[in-house]
Phi, psi and omega in degrees: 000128177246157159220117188236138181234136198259150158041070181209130180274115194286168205198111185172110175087043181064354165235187169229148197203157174240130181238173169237139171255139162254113197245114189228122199012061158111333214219161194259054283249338164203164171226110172166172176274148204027073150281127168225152194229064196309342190265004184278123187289348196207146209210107160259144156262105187270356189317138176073019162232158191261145183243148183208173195279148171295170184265132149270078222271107157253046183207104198203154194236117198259352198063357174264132028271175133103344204226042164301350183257007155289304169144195216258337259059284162332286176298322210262338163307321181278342173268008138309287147314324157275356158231047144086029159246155156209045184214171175181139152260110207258170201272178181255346194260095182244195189236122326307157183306150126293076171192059151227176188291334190288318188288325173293325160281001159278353179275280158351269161344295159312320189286311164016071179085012197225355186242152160289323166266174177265152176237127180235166169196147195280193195217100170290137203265166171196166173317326157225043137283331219304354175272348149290336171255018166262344168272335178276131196262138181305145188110295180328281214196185190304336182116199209247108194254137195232097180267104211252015185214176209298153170224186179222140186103202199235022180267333178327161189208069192262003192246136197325318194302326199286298185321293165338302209263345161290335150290310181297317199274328195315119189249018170239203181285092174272125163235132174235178158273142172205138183196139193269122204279328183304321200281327178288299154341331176284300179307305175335309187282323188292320183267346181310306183319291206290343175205033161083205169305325175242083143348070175344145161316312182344310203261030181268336171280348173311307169317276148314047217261186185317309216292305213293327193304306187291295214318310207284248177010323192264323211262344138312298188299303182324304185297300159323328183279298178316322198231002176071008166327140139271101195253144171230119150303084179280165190031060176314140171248321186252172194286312221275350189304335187328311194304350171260023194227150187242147166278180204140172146284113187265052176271355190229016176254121186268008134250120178251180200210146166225153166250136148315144194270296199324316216291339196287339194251011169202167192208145167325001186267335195253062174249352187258328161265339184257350203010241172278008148307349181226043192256107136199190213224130003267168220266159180289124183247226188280122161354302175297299164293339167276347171266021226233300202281344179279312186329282178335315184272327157328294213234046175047007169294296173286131197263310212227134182270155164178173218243315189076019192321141198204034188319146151222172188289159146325313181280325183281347186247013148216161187120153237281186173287350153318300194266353194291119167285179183254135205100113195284154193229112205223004197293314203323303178262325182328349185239323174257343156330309193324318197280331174314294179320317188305297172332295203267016175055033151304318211212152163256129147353288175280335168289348166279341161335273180317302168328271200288033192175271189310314206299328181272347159279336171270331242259282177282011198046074155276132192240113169052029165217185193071340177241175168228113189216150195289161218042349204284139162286159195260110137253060233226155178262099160267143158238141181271083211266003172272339192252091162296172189238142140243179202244147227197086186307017160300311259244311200274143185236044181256145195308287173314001158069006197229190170207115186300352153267025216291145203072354200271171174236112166270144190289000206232156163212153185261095198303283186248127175223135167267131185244135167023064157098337183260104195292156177209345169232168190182114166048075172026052133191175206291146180237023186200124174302327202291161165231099227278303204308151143288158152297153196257154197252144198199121165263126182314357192245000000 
């Protein structure tokens, strides 16, 4: 399958240029201008549109094995695709946990011929592996996940000695949550007094608060810092935390940050229309930190953007404060949520580029993916910044049937998404039955 595409503005590596790409098994074979191609089976015309690397989302809960009725592989890999990512790292706490080396290549295996996108998968930390994570080796896969803040299962990871010898020993990509769980705990019991079992949404950042964020975030950097850790710090939520992250090129930087699409689109102002639908951890806060964190990402201090994608049923996201899980279901709109910062002379083009693409492929050593570079696998995106969308539950297409954007009319549509060389969404639907993705190449060095 060849593909070539014209008179379209590439978006890559810091500029914008209008080129043509030529796509030859899979791969991207040129870049430059009034390329022609008589042998190319398929000829888009890209005029009025940005052609850009597809997103490399390094964080996502896709549920599989074990949490199928959340979702699939399948599903949430194909609502991926159509909101313009195409690559992904799912978590370890499915059924069974990933966290050992046999389960994560059963896991590997298992994915097999079942994703839409290309695939990784972490490796989970608990109170007693560490000599399964002292076995993964660079290269094997995305690295190592540490949840440091309250959890469900046996993946919390509170006690200092465990913690202590996983920064020292990891000889890969530590990435964690962090939230201090004892200070959430307190807050659990304080409002508990105050208003019984059923807790206004309202008081989930509270809960979940500012105080639980900086604790877990300083005793992580701190560990990092001590031990030479390569730490990556997911979903920043506060303003104040900024202070442990440096602005920059994060090609020399050995602690890094990622931000979340949700935390940049809602603020504690919206629990009153969105309730528990807009319930997850760590939780949406203030106005101010969300205007904190687009600035931060503005100006590279937050290195990477990425969704934390999370389903739960309908039924599990109602009912008192309690029983509401936590987490949201987002790869679909998550890139044109994005693209609104663009609108609003928020964001430069190219710094969501980088965010969402370069930056998570030099970050993880990701092999031949995130740019659009010649040899590169063709994983490119066209957008349209002109064709709004709303979101809409015809539209959606993730197992659990629902979206926390749900009404909204976003200015952006994800036109076109190429997976290795293939198209597979085209003009708001899926164009292929097949299931495209690879395992992602993690280079050892």
């Amino acid at each position: 399958m060849s593909i070539l595409i014209l008179n379209g503005s590439v978006v890559n590596e810091g500029n914008v240029s209008q080129q043509d790409l030529l796509i030859e098994n899979g791969r991207i074979s040129q870049i430059g201008k009034d390329l022609q191609s008589k042998s190319a089976a398929q000829v888009i015309d890209a005029r009025g549109k940005l052609v850009l690397p597809g997103m490399i989302d390094d964080q996502v809960h896709f549920r599989e094995p074990g949490l199928d009725h959340k979702g699939r592989l399948a599903t949430e890999s194909r609502a991926a695709i159509a909101g313009g990512i195409t690559s992904f790292f799912d978590m370890p706490n499915v059924s069974p946990q990933t966290v050992t080396l046999e389960r994560l290549e059963e896991k590997f295996q298992y994915a097999a011929n079942k994703c839409a996108g290309n695939y990784a998968f972490y490796l989970g930390a608990t109170n007693d592996n560490i000599d399964e994570l002292r076995r993964l080796e660079r290269g094997v896969t995305c690295g190592i996940k540490i949840f440091m803040g309250a959890s469900t299962g046996t993946m919390l990871v509170d006690d200092d000695d465990v913690l202590e010898k996983i920064f020292a020993d990891a000889q890969t990509m530590v990435v964690t949550h962090c939230e201090d769980s004892p200070t959430i705990y307190a807050n659990e019991d304080k409002f508990r007094a105050e208003y019984g079992e059923d807790i206004p949404l309202q008081m989930h950042p509270k809960i979940r608060s500012e105080e639980a964020c900086y604790m877990s975030s300083l005793k992580a950097t701190n560990l990092a810092k001590k031990h030479g850790t390569n730490l990556h710090v997911l979903h920043l939520t506060t303003a104040k935390e900024l202070e442990f992250f440096q602005a920059g090129a994060i090609d020399n930087k050995q602690i890094t940050v990622e931000v979340c699409a949700h935390h940049l689109f809602f603020s504690e102002n919206d629990y009153e229309e969105r309730g528990g639908f807009i319930k997850c951890n760590p939780a949406i806060k203030r106005q101010e930190d969300r205007d904190a964190l687009v600035k931060a990402l503005a100006e590279s201090r937050i290195d990477v953007v990425a969704t934390d994608h999370a389903p739960h049923t309908l039924a599990e996201k109602t009912g008192t404060y309690f029983k509401i899980a936590a987490g949201l279901p987002l790869v679909q709109y998550a890139f044109v949520s994005l693209l609104e910062l663009v609108h609003d002379n928020k964001l430069t083009i190219e710094r969501l580029v980088e965010a969402s693409s370069h930056s998570v492929a030099k970050r993880f050593n990701v092999i031949d993916r995130g740019y659009l570079r010649e040899g590169y696998w063709a994983d490119v995106i066209l957008v349209d910044m002109n064709q709004t969308i709303i979101d809409t539950p015809d539209k959606v297409l993730y197992k659990c049937g629902w979206s926390p954007f749900n009404g909204y009319e976003f200015r952006s549509s994800i036109d076109t998404t190429i997976v290795n060389g293939q198209m597979v969404y085209n003009n708001g639907q899926l164009t292929t039955e097949e299931f495209l993705g690879k395992r992602i190449e993690f280079s050892s060095e």
